[in-house]
N, C-alpha and C positions, 0 to 999 in steps of 0.2 A: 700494369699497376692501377689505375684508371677503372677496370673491372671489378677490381677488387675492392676498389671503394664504393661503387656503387648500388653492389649485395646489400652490404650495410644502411647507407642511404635509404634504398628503398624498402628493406625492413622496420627501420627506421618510422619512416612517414605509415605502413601500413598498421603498426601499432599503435599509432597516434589515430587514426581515425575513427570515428564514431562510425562504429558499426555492430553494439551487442546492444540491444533495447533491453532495459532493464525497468524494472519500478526501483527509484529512487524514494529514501525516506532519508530527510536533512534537517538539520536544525536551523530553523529559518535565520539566525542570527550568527550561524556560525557554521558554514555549510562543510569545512571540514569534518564535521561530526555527521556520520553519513551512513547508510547502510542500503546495499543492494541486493532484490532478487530478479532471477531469471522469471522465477515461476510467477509473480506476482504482475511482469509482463505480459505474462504466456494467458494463463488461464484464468488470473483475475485472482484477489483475496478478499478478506471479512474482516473488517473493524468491526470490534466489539468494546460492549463500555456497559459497566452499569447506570443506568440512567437516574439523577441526581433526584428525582420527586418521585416515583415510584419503583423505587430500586432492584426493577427485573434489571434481566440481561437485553441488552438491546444487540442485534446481529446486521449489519448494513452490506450489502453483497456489492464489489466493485469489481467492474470489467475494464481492461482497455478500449478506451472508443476509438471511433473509426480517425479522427482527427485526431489522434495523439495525446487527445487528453483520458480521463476517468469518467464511466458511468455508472451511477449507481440505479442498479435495477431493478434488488429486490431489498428488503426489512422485514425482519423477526422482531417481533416484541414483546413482554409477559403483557403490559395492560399501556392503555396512555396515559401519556403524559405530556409536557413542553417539548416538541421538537420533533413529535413524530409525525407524519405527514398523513392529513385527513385522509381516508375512502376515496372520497371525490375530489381532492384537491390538485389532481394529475390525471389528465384526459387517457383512458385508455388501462390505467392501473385497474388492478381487480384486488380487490379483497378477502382473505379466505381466514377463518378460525380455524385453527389448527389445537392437536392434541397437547401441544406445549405453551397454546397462546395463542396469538394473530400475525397472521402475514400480507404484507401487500408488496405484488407483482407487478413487472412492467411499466415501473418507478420511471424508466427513460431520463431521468437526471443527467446533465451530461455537464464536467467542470473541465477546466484547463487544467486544473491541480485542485488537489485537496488540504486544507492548512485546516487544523487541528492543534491542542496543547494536551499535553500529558497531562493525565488527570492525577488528584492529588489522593482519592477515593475511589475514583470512578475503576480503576483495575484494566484501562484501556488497553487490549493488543491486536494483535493482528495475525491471520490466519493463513496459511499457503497448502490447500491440501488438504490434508490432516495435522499439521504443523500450528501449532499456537504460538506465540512468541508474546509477554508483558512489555510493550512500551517501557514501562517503569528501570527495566532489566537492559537497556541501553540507552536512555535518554531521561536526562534528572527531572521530577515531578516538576510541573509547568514549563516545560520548554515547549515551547513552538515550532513545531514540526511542517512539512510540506511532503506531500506524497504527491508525486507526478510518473509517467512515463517518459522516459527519455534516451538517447542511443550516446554511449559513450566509447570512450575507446578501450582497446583491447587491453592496453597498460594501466589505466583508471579502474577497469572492470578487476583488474588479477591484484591490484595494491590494496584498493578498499573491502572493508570487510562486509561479510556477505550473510544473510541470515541463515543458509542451507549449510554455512561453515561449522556453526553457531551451535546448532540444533546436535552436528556429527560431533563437535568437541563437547557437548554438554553430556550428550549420551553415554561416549568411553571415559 
């Protein structure tokens, strides 16, 4: 009898452990409101936003760093403005004009997490892939968001909803 409770037990505790590393995006204020990708872990995504004074599209490229948190490495731009990060303002960045605008490389930015609000204009979303998803379209205009890497558990990962879900239910 004793065996038999045990199977359970230890299934039990093994679905509780953090062990799927996801990119989390939460509502700072309200972190039941949540959404998870594998891929966003895996290979890194692209915040996008139109930018509020010369209203190109702005592209900011994030990787997972080595310490668990976010790096941003590279940025597309149409032209500058407030917020984009000088040529020389980052040792080792290079700058390139490109056929669609300006790009600069090897940004090395490294955060713990990234907090961000939903813009009310700005058309903020986020990319996984080929995959685009509008901020707007899961989280109401100015909430405050957090994007981090993080390992959750196998029952946390399979209950919350997941942007790759999203994308298959939006398509059928």
């Amino acid at each position: 009898m004793k065996k038999l409770l045990i199977l359970p037990v230890i299934a039990l505790i093994v679905i509780n452990l953090p062990v799927v590393r996801v990119l989390s995006v939460s509502n700072r204020k309200n972190f039941s409101e949540r959404i998870y990708s594998l891929d966003g872990a895996g290979e890194g995504f692209v915040i996008s936003y139109t930018h509020s004074v010369n209203k190109g599209r702005v592209h900011d490229f994030y990787v997972p760093a080595e310490d668990g948190g976010l790096e941003l490495y590279r940025t597309q731009f149409v032209s500058y403005g407030a917020g984009i990060p000088e040529p020389g303002e980052t040792p080792g960045a290079e700058f390139f004009v490109t056929d669609t605008g300006y790009e600069i490389r090897n940004l090395h930015r490294k955060l713990p997490r990234l907090v961000m609000a939903v813009g009310v204009i700005a058309e903020h979303s986020v990319t996984f892939g080929n995959d685009e998803f509008f901020l707007k379209d899961f989280f109401k205009p100015q909430t405050s968001l957090v994007f981090e890497i993080k390992r959750v558990s196998v029952a946390d990962y399979f209950i919350t909803k997941k942007w790759s879900l999203y994308e298959r239910r939006k398509r059928n």
